[in-house]
N, C-alpha and C positions, 0 to 999 in steps of 0.2 A: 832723665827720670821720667818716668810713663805712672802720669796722674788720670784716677778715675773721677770723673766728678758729677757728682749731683745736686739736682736746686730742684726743691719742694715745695717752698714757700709762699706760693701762692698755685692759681688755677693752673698754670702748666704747669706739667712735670719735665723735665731733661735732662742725659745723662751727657757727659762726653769723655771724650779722651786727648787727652794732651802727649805729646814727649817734648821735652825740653824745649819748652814754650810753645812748641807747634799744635795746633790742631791736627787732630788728625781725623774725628769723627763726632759730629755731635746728633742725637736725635732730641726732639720735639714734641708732648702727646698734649694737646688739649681736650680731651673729648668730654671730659663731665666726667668719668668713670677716678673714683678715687684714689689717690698717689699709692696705697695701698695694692692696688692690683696694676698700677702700672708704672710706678719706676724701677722695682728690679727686673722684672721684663725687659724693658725697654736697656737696661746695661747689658743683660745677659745675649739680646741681640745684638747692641753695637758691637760688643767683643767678638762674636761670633761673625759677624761680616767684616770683621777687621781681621783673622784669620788669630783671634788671640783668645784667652781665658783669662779669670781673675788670679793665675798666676804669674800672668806676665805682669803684672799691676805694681807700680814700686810703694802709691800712696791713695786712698780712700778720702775725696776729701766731697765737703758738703756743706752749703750755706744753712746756719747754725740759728738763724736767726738776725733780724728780726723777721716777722711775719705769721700766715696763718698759724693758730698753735696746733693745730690737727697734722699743717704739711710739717711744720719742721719737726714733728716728733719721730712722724713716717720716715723723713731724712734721716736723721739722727740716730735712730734707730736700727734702720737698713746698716747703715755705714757701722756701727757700731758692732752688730753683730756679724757682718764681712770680714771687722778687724778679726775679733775675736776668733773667727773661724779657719781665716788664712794667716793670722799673724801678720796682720800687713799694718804703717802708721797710719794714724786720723790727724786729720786737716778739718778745723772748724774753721769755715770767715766767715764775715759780717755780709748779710744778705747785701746790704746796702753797698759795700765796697768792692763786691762784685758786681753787681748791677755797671757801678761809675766808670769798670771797663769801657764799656758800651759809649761813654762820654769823649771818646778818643776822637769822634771826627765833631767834635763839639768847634764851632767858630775859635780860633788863637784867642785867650784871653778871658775864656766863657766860666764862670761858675758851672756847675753841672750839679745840680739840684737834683738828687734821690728822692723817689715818693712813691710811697705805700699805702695805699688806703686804709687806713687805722680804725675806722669808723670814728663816732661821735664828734663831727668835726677837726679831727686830728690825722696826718699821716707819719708813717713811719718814715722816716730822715735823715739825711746826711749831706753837707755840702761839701764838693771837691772841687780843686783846680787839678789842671794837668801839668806837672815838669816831668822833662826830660823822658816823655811818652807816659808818663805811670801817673794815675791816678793820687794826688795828696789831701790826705785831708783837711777841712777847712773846720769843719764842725767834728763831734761827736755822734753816734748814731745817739737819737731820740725820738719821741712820740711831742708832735708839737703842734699847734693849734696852726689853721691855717692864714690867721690875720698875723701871729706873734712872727711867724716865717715871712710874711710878705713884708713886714715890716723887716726884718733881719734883713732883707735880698734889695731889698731898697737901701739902706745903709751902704751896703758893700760897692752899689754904684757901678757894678759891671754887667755884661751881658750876662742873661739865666738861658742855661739849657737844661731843659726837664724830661726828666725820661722815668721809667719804672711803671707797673700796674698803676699806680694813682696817678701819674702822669698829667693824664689829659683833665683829671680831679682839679689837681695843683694849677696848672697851665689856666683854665678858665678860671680861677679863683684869679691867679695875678693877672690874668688879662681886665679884669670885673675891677680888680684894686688901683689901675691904671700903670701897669708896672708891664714894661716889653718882656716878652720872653719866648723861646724858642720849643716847641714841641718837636721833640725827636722822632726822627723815622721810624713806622711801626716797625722794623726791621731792625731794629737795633735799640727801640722802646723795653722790651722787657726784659728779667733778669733771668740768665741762660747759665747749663752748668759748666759754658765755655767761661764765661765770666768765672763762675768759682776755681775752676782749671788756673786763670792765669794770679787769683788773689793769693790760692794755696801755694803756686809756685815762690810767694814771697814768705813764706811764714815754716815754720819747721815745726814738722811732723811730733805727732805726742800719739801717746797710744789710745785704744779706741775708749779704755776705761776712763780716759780723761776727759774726752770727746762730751760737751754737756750743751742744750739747746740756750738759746739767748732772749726772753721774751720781752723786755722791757716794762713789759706794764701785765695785772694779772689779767686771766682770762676771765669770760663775763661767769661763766659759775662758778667762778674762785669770788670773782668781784658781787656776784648776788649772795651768796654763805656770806658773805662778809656784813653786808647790809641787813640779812636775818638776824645775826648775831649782834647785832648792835641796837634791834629794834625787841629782844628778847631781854 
């Protein structure tokens, strides 16, 4: 099966291509210029230096959320409108559960702590262990305070391997809390849409009209209306 995939959700943009769990091609754009002008670019190239089109494509898939609400709309969106136009399925994952790919060369026995810069003192979250190579979940994805998490990770009593955009966020807050923890290699620090590649491989395709983004908590002009309206 020949998975497209892409990840929005934060400053980089990247698309990749899987077959049957392999990689086979992933690009990379950080430049500041908006997911909007550069992740279907950036697919319609990799296909193209791959000697393929978005007909060879078996599945569309795309980290759904959590994270920026402007990238995972772009995501969301793109893939959405791919489906609808090749008839191809959608594959939504949890930003955060692709990311925890990335946790594979985590120390034997490591929590591997997702984080996402949420702002207001919170990151966006998830904690996994690793069996039998795959990523498990430990927690649920949430928006969680950064003391209420270090306390969590203390409890648990095992090693922390931290990785995602907030990453280095997380990492000195526990280092500051007194709690060991491991900052992952910028090289396998942030969430790629090789990661959404191997999350979608576990999850069965739905069509792109089902395909709906993940936000967790409102956006700040949903959350300032809200504050008008209650001061009116």
């Amino acid at each position: 099966m020949i998975i497209l995939g892409f990840e929005s959700s934060a400053k980089a943009a990247s698309a990749a291509i899987c077959s049957d769990g392999v990689l086979v091609a992933q690009t990379i754009q950080a430049s500041g210029l908006t997911h909007s002008k550069t992740l279907l670019p950036l697919a319609e190239d990799l296909l193209k230096n791959c000697g393929m089109t978005f007909a060879d494509v078996d599945a569309l898939a795309v980290a759904h959320g959590p994270g920026s609400f402007t990238g995972i709309r772009i995501g969301v969106s793109i893939v959405k409108g791919l489906c609808w136009g090749l008839e191809k399925p959608a594959v939504g994952v949890s930003t955060l559960e692709a990311m925890a790919w990335n946790g594979e060369c985590a120390p034997e026995g490591s929590i591997v702590c997702c984080a996402m810069d949420a702002r207001r003192a919170q990151v966006y979250n998830a904690l996994f262990s690793f069996e039998n190579g795959k990523p498990c979940r430990v927690t649920k994805d949430r928006a969680i305070g950064l003391t209420e998490l270090a306390d969590e990770l203390r409890a648990l009593n095992r090693p922390v391997f931290v990785l995602g955009d907030g990453a280095e966020l997380c990492y000195n807050y526990l280092q500051q809390s007194g709690l060991s923890a491991m900052l992952a290699p910028q090289s396998v620090r942030l969430q790629s849409a090789w990661g959404v590649c191997r999350a979608a491989a576990e999850r069965t395709p739905v069509s792109g009209g089902e395909l709906l983004p993940v936000y967790l908590r409102l956006s700040q002009a949903e959350r300032e209306r809200l504050e008008r309206m209650k001061k009116e």
